[in-house]
N, C-alpha and C positions, 0 to 999 in steps of 0.2 A: 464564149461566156463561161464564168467561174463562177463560182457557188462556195459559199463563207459559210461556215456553219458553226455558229457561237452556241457554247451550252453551259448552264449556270447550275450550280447544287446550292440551294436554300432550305435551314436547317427549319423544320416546323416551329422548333420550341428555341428560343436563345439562349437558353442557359446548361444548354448539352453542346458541350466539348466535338469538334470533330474527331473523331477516332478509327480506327484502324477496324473494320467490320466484323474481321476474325479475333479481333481483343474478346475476349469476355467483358460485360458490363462490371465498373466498380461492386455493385452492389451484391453479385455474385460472389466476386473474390473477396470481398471481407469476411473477419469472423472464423477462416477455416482452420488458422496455424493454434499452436497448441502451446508454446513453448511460454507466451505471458503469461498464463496461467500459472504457470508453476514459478513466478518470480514472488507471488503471493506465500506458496509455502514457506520459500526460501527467504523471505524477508522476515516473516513472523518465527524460523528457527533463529537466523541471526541475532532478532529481537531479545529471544529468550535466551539463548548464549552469551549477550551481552552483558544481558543484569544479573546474569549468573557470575561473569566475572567480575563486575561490578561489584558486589556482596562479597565476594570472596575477599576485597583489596577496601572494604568500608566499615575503617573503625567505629564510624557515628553512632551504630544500634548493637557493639560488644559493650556491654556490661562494664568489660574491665577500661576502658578508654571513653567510653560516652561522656561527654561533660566538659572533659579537659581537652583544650583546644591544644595543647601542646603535645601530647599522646597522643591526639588523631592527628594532627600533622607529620609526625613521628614515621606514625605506622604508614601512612597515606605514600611518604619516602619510600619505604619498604616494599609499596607495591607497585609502582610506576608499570612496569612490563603488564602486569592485572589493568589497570587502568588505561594503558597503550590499545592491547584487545580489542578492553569494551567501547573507548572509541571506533576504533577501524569497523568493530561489526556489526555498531549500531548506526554510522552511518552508510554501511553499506545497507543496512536493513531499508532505513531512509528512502535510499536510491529507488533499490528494488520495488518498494512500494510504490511509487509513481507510479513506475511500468505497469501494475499488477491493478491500480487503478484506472489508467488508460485502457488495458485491454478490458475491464469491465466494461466500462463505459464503451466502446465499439462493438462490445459482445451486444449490450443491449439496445445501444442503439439502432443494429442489424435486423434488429424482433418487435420494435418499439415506433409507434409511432412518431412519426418525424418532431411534431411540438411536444414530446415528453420532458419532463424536467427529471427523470426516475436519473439520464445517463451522468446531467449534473450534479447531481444529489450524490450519486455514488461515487464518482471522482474525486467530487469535495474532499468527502468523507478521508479517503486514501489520502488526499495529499496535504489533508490540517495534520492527520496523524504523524505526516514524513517530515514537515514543518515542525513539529513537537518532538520526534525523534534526534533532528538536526541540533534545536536548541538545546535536548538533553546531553549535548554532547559539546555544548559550544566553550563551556571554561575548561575544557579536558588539558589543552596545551597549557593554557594558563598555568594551570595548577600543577600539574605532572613538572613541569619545569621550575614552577616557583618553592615545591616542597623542597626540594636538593641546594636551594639556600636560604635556610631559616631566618638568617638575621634580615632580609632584605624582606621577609614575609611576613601579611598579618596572618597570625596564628587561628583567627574567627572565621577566616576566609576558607582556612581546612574543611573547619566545621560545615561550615553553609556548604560548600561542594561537596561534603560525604551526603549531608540530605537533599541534593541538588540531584545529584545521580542516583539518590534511591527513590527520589519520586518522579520527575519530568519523563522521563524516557516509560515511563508505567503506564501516561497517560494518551489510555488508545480511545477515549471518550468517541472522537468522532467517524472510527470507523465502524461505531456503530449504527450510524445512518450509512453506511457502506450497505452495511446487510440488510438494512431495512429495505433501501431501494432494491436490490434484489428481489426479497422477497415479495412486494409489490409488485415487482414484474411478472413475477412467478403466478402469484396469484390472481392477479387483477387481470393481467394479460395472456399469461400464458410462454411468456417471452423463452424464460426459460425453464429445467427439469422442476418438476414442484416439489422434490427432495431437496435440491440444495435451497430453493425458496424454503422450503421450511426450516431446513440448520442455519439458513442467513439469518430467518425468522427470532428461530430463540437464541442462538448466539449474540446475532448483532442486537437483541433487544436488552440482553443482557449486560451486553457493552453498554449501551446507553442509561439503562439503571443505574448501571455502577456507577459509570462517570460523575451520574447530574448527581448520586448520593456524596456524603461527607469523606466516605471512603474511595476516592474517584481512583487511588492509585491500583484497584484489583482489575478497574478495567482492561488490565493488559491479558488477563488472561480469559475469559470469553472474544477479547477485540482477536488476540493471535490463532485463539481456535477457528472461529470465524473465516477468516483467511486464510488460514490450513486446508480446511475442508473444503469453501466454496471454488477457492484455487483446484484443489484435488480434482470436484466437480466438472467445472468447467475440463480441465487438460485429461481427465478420464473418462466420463460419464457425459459428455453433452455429445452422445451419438446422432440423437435425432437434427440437432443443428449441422452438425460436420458431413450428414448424409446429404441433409438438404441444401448446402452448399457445393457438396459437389456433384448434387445432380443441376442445379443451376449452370454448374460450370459446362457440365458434357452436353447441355441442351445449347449453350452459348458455341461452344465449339460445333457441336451435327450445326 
């Protein structure tokens, strides 16, 4: 006589993954790497190098050219390589932000109750702003190509792209719900350090002032500080989370 011995594994719950026992759980490994963080700074210097070049190659607000559409087309010629730049670094700025909004968003999602809207709110935020970036940048080829043959070009078209590129790309309006939802985390939850909650606090609040006023194009600069700092935050200062992730992890591994 022989003996069959059938044996079955059934998962308690359905909606856990069969996995490798010695894996660390997802929830432990998230949140630890450090390097999104700093795509924040690095998009908000881009940012600022861009309209830096930008101004440097925009007749529209020199005294001696403002008005006359033919002088600022002129000069607009003259700076094509200034104007090549501030394209390249402001959509790289663009990029950068995504990422710099993704890793908020899993930062806090990490610390945050699971029905939170704090991680979409803060995403938004980054990615209306990268969206707004992009477009600041969208008649670049146009124009850089069409100043170098004048006769085939309207000359108003100079114009509107010299004020095209001194305001669109300025306006960081909605990453100031960036810092807001941070700083709600910070506060309300506890999710993360209540330092960078408070500089998300008044920076990002100050972004949003700015924007929803008449003057929405200064919001570039509380929205870039913002993202300077809480980027710095996170990839220097968030000890308390990067400890408690990896003592998750050596509790996963014993």
């Amino acid at each position: 006589m022989s003996t069959t011995e059938l044996s079955s594994r059934t998962l308690v719950r359905d909606d856990v993954a069969d996995r490798n026992p010695a894996e660390p759980p997802a929830t432990t490994r998230g949140g630890r790497g450090r390097l999104w963080a700093l795509t924040g700074p690095l998009a908000a210097v881009a940012a600022s190098a861009g309209s830096v070049v930008a101004d440097l190659g925009n007749p529209v607000y020199d005294p001696k050219t403002s008005g006359d559409a033919d002088r600022i087309l002129a000069t607009l010629a003259q700076h094509g390589g200034a104007l090549t730049v501030f394209h390249v670094v402001t959509s790289a700025a663009a990029l950068l932000l995504l990422v710099y909004g993704a890793g908020v968003a899993r930062r806090l999602r990490f610390a945050l109750p699971a029905d939170s809207m704090l991680p979409t709110v803060a995403v938004a935020g980054t990615t209306v702003t990268s969206a707004v970036l992009l477009l600041g940048t969208g008649l670049d080829t146009e124009v850089i190509e069409g100043v170098t043959r004048p006769e085939t070009f309207v000359h108003e078209t100079a114009a509107l792209y010299g004020h095209w590129i001194g305001t669109i790309p300025y306006l960081w309006t909605a990453v100031g719900l960036t810092g807001l939802a941070i700083a709600w985390a910070a506060w309300r939850h506890r999710a993360v350090p209540r330092w960078i909650g408070l500089a998300a606090l008044v920076l990002g609040g100050l972004t949003a002032v700015a924007g929803i006023s008449p003057l929405e194009y200064i919001a570039s600069l509380p929205g870039q500080l913002m993202v300077i700092v809480t980027g710095l935050g996170f990839a220097l200062g968030d000890r308390a989370h990067r400890r408690g992730a990896d003592h998750g992890n050596g509790s996963a591994r014993a």
